[in-house]
C-alpha positions as CSV (number, residue, x, y, z in Angstrom):
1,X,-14.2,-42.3,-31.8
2,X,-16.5,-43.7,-34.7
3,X,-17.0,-41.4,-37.8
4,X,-20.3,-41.7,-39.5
5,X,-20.4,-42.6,-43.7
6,X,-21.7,-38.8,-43.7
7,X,-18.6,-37.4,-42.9
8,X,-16.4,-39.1,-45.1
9,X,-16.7,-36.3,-47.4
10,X,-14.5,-34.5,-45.1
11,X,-11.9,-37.1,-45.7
12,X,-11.5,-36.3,-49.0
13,X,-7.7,-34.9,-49.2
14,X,-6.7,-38.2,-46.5
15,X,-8.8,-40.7,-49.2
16,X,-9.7,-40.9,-52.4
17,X,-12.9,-40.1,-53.3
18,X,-13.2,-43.2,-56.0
19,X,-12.4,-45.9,-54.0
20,X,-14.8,-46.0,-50.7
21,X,-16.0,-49.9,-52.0
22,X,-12.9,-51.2,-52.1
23,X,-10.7,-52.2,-49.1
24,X,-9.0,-49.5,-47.0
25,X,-4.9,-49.7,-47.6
26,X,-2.7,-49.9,-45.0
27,X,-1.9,-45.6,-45.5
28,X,-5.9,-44.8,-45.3
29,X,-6.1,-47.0,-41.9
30,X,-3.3,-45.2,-40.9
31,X,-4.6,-41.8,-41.4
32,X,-8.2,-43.1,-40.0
33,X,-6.4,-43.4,-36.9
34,X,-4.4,-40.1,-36.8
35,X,-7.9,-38.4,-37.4
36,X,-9.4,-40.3,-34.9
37,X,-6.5,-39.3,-32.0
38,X,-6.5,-35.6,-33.2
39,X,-10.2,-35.6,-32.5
40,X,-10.2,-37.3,-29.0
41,X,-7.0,-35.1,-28.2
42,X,-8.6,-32.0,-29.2
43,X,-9.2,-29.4,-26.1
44,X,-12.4,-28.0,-27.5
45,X,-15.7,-29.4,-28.1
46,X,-15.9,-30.2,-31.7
47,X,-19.3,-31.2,-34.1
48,X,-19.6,-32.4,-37.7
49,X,-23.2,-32.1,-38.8
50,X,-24.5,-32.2,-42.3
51,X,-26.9,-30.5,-44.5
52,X,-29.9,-31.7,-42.7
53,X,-28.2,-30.6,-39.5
54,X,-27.9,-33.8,-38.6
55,X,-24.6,-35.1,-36.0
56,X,-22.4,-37.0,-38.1
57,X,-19.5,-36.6,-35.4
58,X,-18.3,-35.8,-32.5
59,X,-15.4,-35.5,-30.2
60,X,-14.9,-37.0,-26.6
61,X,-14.6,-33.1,-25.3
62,X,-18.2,-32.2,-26.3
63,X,-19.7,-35.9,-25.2
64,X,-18.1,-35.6,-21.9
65,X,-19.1,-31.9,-21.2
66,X,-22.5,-32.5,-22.5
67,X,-22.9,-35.7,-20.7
68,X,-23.6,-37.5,-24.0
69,X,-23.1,-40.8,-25.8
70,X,-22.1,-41.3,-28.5
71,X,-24.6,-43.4,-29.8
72,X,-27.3,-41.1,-29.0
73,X,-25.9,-38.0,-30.5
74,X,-24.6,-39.5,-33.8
75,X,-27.9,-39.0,-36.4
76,X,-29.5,-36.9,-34.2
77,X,-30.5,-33.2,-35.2
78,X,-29.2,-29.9,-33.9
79,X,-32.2,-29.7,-32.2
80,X,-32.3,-32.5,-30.0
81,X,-28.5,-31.7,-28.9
82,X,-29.0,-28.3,-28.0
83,X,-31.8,-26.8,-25.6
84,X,-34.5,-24.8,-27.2
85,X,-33.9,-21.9,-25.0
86,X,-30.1,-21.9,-26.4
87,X,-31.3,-22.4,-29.7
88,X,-34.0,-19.6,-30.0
89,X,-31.4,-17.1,-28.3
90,X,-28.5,-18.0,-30.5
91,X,-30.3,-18.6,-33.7
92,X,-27.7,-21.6,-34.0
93,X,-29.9,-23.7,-36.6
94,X,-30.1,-20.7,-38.7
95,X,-26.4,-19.8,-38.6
96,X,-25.0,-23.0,-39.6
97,X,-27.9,-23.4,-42.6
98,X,-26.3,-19.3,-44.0
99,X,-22.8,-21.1,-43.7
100,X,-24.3,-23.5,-45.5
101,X,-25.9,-21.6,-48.2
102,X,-22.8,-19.1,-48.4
103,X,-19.8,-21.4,-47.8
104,X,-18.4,-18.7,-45.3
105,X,-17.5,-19.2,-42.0
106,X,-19.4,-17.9,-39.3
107,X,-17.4,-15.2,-36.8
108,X,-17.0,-16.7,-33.6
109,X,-19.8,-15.9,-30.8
110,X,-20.8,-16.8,-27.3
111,X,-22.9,-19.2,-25.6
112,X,-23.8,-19.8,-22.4
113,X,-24.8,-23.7,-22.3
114,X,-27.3,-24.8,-19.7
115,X,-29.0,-28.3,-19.4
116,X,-30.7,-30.0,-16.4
117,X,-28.2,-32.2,-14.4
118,X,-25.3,-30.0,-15.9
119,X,-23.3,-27.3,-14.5
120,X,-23.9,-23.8,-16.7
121,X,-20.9,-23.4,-19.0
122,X,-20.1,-20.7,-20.9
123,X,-18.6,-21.2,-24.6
124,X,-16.7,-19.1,-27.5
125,X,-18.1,-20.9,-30.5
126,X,-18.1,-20.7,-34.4
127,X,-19.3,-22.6,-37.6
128,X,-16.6,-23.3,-40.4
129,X,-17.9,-25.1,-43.8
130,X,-16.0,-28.1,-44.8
131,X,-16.3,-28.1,-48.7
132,X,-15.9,-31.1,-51.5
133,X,-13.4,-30.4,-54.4
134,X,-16.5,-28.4,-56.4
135,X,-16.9,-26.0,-53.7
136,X,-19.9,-27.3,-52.2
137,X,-20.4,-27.3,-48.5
138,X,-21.2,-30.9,-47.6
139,X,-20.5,-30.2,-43.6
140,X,-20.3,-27.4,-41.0
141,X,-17.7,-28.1,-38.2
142,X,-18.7,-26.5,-35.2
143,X,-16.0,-25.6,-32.7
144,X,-16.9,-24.6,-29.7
145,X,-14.4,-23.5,-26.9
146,X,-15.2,-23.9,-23.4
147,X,-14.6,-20.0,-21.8
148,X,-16.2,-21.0,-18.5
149,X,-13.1,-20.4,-16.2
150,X,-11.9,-17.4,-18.8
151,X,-15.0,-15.4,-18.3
152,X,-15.1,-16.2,-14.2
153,X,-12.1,-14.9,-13.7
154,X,-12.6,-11.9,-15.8
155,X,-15.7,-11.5,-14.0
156,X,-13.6,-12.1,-10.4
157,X,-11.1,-9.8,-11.5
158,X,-13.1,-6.8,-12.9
159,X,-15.0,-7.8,-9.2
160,X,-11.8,-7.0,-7.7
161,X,-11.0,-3.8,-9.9
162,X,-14.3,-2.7,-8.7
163,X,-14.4,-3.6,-5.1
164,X,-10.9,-1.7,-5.1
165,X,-12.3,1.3,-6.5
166,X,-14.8,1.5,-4.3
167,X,-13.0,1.3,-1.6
168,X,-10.5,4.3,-3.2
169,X,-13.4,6.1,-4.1
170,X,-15.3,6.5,-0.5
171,X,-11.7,5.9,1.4
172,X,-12.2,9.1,4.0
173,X,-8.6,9.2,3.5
174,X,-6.8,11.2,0.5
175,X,-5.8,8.1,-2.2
176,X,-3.4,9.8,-4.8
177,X,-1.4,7.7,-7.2
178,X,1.7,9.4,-9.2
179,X,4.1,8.0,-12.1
180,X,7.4,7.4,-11.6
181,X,8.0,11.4,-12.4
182,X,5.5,12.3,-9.5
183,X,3.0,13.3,-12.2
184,X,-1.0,12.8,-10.5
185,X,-2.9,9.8,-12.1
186,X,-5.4,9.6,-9.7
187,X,-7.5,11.7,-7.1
188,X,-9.9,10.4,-5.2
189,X,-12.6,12.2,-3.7
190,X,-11.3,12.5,-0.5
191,X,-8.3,14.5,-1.9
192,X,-10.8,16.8,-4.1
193,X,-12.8,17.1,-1.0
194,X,-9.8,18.6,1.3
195,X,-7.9,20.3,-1.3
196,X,-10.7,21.9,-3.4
197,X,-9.5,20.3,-6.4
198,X,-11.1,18.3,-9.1
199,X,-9.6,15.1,-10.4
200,X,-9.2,16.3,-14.1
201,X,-7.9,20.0,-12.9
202,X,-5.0,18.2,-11.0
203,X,-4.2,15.0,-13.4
204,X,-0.4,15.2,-15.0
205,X,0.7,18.2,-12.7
206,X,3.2,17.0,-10.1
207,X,2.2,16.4,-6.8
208,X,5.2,18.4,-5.1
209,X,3.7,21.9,-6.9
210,X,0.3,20.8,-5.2
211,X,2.5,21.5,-1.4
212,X,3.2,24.4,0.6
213,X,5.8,25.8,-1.4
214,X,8.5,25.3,1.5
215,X,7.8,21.9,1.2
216,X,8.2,20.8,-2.3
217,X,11.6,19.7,-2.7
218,X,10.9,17.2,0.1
219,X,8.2,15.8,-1.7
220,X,10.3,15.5,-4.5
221,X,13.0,13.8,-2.5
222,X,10.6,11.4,-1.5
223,X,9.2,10.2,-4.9
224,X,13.0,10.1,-6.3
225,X,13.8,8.2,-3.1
226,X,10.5,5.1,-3.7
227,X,11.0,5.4,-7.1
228,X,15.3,4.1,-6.9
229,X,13.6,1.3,-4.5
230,X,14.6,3.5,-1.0
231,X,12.0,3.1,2.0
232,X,10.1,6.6,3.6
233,X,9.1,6.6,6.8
234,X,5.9,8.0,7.0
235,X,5.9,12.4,7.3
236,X,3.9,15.4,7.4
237,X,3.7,17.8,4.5
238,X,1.2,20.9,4.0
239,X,-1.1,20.3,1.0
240,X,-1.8,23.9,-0.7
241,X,-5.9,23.8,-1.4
242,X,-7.1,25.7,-3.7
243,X,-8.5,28.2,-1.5
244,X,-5.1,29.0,-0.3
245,X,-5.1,27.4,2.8
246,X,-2.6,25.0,3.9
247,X,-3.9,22.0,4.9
248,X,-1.7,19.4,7.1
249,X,-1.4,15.8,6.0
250,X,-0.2,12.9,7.5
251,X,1.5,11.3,4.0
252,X,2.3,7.4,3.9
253,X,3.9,6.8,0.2
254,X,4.6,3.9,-1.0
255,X,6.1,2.7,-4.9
256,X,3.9,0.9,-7.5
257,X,5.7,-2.0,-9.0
258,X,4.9,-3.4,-12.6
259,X,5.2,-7.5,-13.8
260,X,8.5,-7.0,-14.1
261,X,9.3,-5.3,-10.6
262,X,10.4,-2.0,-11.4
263,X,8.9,0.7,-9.7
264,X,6.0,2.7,-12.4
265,X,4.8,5.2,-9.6
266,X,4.0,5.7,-6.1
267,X,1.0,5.6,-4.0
268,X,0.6,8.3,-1.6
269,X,-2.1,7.8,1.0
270,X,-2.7,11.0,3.2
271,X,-4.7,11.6,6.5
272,X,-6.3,15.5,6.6
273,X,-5.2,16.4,10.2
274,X,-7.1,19.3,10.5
275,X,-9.7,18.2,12.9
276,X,-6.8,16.7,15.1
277,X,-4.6,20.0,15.0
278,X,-7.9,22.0,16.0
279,X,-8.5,18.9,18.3
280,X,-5.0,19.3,20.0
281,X,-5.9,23.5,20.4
282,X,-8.6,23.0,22.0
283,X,-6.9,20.5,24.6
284,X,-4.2,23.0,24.8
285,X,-6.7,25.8,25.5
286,X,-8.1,23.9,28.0
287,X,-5.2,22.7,30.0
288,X,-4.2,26.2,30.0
289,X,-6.8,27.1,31.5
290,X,-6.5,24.6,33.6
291,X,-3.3,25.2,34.3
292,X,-4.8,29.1,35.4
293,X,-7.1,27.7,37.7
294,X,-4.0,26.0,39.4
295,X,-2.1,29.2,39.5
296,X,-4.8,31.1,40.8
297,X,-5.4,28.7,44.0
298,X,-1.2,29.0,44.2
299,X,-1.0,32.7,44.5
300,X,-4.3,32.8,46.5
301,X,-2.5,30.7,49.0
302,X,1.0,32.1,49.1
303,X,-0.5,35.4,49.6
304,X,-3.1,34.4,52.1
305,X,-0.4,33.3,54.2
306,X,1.8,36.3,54.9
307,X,-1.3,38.6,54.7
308,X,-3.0,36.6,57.2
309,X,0.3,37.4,59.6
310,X,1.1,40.9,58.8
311,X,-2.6,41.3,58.9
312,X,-2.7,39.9,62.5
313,X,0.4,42.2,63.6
314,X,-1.2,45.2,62.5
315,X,-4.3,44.0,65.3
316,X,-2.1,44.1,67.6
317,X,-0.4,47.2,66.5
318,X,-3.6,48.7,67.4
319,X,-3.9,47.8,71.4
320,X,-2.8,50.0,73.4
321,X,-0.5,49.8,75.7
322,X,2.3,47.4,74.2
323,X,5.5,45.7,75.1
324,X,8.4,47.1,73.2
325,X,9.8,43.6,72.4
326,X,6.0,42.5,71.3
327,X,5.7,45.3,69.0
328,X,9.0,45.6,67.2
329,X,7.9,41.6,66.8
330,X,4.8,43.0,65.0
331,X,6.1,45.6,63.2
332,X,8.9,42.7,61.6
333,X,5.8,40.2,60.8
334,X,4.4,43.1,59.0
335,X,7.2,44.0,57.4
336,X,8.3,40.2,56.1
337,X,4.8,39.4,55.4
338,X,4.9,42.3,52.8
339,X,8.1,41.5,51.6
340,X,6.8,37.9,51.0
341,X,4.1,39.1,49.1
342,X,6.1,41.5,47.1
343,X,8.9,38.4,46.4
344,X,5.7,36.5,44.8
345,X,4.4,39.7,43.1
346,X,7.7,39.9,41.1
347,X,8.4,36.5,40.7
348,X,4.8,36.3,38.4
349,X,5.8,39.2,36.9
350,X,9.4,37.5,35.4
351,X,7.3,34.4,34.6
352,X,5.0,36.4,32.5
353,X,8.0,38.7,30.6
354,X,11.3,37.4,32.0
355,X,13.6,39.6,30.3
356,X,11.5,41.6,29.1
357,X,13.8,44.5,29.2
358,X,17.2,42.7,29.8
359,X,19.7,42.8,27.7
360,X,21.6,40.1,26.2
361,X,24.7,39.7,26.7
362,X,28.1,37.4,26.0
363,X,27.9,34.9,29.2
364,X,30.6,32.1,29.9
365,X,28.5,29.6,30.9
366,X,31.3,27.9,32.3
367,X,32.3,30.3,34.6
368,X,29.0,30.9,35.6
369,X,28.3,27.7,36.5
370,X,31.7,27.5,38.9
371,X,30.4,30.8,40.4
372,X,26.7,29.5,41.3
373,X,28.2,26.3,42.5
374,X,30.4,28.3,45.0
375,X,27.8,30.1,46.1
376,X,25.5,27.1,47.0
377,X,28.2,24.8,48.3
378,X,27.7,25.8,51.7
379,X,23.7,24.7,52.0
380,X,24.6,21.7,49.9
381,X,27.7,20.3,52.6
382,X,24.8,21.6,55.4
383,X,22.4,19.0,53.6
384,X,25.4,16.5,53.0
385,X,25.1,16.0,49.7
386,X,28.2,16.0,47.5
387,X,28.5,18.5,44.7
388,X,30.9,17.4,41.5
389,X,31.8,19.9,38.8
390,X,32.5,18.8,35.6
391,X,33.8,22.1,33.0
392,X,34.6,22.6,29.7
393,X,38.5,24.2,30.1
394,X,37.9,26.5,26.7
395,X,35.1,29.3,27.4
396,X,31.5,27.9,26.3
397,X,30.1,31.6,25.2
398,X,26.0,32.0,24.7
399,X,24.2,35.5,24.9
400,X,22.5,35.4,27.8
401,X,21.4,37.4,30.5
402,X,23.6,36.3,33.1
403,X,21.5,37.3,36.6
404,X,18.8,35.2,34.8
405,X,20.5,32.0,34.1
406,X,22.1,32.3,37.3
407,X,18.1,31.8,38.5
408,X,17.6,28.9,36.6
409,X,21.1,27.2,37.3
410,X,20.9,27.9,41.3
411,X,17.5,26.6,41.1
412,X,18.0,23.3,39.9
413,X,21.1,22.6,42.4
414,X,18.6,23.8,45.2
415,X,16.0,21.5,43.5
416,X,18.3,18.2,43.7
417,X,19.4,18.7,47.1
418,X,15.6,19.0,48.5
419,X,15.1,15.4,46.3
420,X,18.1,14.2,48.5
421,X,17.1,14.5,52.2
422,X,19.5,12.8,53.8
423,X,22.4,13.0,51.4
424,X,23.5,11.8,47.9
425,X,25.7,13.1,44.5
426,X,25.0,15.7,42.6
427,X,27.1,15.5,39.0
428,X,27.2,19.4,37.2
429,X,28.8,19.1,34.1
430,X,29.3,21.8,31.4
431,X,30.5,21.4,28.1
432,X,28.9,21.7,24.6
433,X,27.5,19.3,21.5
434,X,27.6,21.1,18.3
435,X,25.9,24.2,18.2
436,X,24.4,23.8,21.6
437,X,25.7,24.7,24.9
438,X,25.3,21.6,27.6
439,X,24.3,22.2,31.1
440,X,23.7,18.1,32.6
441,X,23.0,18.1,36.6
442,X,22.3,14.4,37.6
443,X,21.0,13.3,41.0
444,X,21.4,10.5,43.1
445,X,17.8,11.0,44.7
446,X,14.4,10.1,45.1
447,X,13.3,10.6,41.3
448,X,10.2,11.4,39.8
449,X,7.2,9.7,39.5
450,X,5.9,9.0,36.3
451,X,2.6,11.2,37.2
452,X,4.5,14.2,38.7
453,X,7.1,14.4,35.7
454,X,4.9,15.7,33.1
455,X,3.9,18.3,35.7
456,X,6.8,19.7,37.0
457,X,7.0,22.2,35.1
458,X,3.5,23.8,35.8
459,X,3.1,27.0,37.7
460,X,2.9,26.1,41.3
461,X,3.0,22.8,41.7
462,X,5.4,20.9,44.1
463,X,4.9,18.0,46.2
464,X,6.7,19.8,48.9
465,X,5.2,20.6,52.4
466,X,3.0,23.6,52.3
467,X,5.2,26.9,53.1
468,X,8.3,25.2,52.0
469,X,7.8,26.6,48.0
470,X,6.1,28.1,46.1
471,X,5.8,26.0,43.4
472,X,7.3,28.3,41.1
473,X,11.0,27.6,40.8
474,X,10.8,24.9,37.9
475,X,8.1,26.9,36.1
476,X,10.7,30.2,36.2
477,X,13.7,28.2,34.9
478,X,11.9,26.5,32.4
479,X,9.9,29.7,31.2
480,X,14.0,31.5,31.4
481,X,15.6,28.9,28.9
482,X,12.7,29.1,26.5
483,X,13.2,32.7,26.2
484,X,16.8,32.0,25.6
485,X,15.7,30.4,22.7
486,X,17.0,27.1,24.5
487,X,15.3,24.0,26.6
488,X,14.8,22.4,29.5
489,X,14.7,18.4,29.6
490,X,14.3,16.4,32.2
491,X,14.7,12.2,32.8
492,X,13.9,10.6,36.0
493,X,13.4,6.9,37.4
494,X,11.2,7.1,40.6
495,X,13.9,6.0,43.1
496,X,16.7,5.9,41.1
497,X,17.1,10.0,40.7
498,X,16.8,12.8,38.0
499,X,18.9,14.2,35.6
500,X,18.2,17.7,34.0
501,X,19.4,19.5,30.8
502,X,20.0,22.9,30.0
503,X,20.4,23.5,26.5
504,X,20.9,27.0,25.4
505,X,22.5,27.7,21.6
506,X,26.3,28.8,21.3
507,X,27.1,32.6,20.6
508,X,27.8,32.9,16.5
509,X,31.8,33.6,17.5
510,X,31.5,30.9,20.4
């Protein structure tokens, strides 16, 4: 780099002042040569100018980023370096003549530096006076520090910030960030929209008091559980709005980690499932009713049947004269047919209430099992299949009503020997699994479709022939254990055969 005569002046504690005329020692070549690397190796842009506010120097940063030569910017003026446009908004000339005048340094500013040919660049830049040993200013050193990258990626970042606001802010689903103590930082609109509160009514209050009340220590649980770096699956918990009402939410937390990895807080992101419960009554509503239209064609049909016959008896009832035999006939068609009816009648009538007035009572279900298998064993060799009875040796006691259960154990035997028409196994085991009692029958028959078994349990449906069932058997059992406070399960591989499960919950002393 070549220094101008003008800036010697700035040399003055490397060389003495005196002696410019004579020849430079050996030392002032030395330092000549240090000032002359600093300046290259400087990472700023860097300018000498004097009083006229003229260039004396200039580094290889600012000649390279200005797309300068050196020749051409060494005597020139301040003017002819920078654009007018740069000039007249900065007021540069005028800064660097007060620095002048007052000998203090200006306090750094920015500038955004545009010429033709050259990409805009954005600088930090200030004006320190470089003074003679008399305190006057004989050069201002302007520094200026290229920002360019700095400022796009403050820009990029607070683009970010932003953008990820915005997407929090009109997010339809509940954004809700907590500190590591599951104190609320933030509440997006979503969450004051469903729970009726305002950001700044719920901020520092925990989230777990902002729950059904039944429900806060597990929201507690869960923050403790993020915070000590466990995983939670993703849950349902009852946010408490401010009206009162409780509002299910569909709650997928996640922690917040800082630079050095520990967890700060959590995130919990929640989906308002009111629409989908209301949703999923509706559906219900309308299967029901569905279901109704179903049972209404059933019982139209099995009472059609033996009306139709007892009705046609009764015809012939009515001509005169008759043949003994033929009438009796009649009069037993008439008689069965409203027996049928009746059998249907009071079947409908346990499905609605089916112990409505029976007592409950202690039942081994062990024993009752062994006495419903006895009972049935004879129609099951008839059918060949091969009953196998697996039971608990200690009594497994439930209250029950035992003519009830009886029902529901009966029909399912019956049930797998119709799915095996020309033979097969049918496993009974009894035993129990904590505080359930275990009724397992497994089939070796035709199975259940993947269509049908989501159906089997509706009210009169059967894939039987019509006038073999009703329809109802299933629908009985499964509407008995339910009001045992138990279930009803069933698994099934078309082809490969069923397996059903009673589960009913042990007496207290069982």
């Amino acid at each position: 780099m070549k220094k101008s005569a003008a800036f010697a002046a700035a040399d003055e504690p490397l060389t003495d002042k005196t002696a410019t005329l004579r020849p430079a020692t050996p030392l002032e070549g030395w330092y000549e040569r240090l000032y002359t690397m600093l300046l290259a190796s400087i990472p700023f842009s860097l300018i000498v100018i004097d009083r006229s506010l003229q260039i004396v120097s200039a580094n290889r940063n600012f000649l390279e980023k200005s797309r300068r030569r050196e020749r051409d910017t060494l005597g020139a003026r301040v003017s002819e370096i920078f654009p007018s446009a740069i000039l007249g908004y900065t007021r540069l000339e005028a800064k660097i003549q007060r620095v002048f005048e007052t000998g203090k340094p200006l306090d750094g500013e920015q500038m955004t530096y545009r010429a033709p040919g050259i990409p805009t660049r954005i600088y930090y830049y200030t004006v320190v006076p470089i003074k003679r040993d008399d305190g006057m200013v004989e050069n201002a050193l302007l520094l200026m520090d290229d920002i360019t990258e700095k400022v796009n990626l403050i820009e990029k970042t607070r683009w970010i910030e932003g953008h990820l606001a915005s997407v929090v802010e009109n997010a339809n689903d509940l954004v809700i960030s907590t500190d590591s103590e599951g104190r609320v930082i933030t509440w997006n609109p979503a969450a004051e929209h469903v729970s009726g509160y305002r950001a700044e009514e719920v901020g520092g209050r925990q989230l777990a008091d902002l729950c059904d009340p039944g429900q806060r220590q597990e929201m507690t649980a869960i923050i403790q559980q993020l915070v000590t770096g466990h995983e939670v699956k993703s849950l349902e918990l009852n946010l408490l709005a401010s009206s009162g009402k409780s509002v299910p939410v569909a709650w997928s937390c996640s922690p917040m980690r800082d630079d050095s990895g520990h967890v700060s807080g959590v995130v919990a992101v929640g989906r308002d499932l009111s629409e989908r419960r209301a949703f999923e009554m509706q559906l219900f509503q309308s299967e029901k009713l569905a279901a109704l239209g179903i049972m209404a064609g059933g019982i139209a049909h099995e009472l059609r049947n033996p009306l139709s016959v007892s009705f046609s008896a009764a015809q012939f009832l009515l001509a005169q004269p008759l043949d003994e035999t033929f009438r009796e006939e009649c009069i037993q068609k008439v008689i069965s047919g409203i027996q049928r009816a009746s059998t249907i009648i009071e079947t409908l009538l346990h499905f609605a209430k089916p112990s409505e007035n029976a007592r409950l009572q202690p039942v081994d279900l062990g024993a009752l099992v062994r006495e419903t298998v006895r009972l049935v064993a004879h129609q099951a060799r008839l059918q060949k299949v091969k009953l196998s009875l697996h039971s608990s040796l200690s009594p497994v006691s439930i209250l029950g009503n035992a003519n009830l259960l009886q029902q529901v154990v009966m029909n399912l035997i019956l049930n797998a020997c119709q799915a095996m028409p020309t033979g097969g196994d049918l496993a009974i085991a009894v035993d129990h699994e904590e505080a359930d009692a275990i009724v397992r029958m497994q089939d070796s028959g035709c199975g259940i479709s993947p269509t049908n078994l989501r159906k089997i349990f509706d009210p009169f449906f059967t894939t039987r022939p019509i006038g073999s069932g009703t329809g109802l058997g299933l629908t009985m059992s499964y509407t008995i254990v339910e009001q045992h406070r138990g279930s009803l399960e069933v698994e099934s591989v078309e082809g490969q055969g069923s397996t059903f499960t009673v589960r009913l919950p042990l007496a207290p002393w069982g």
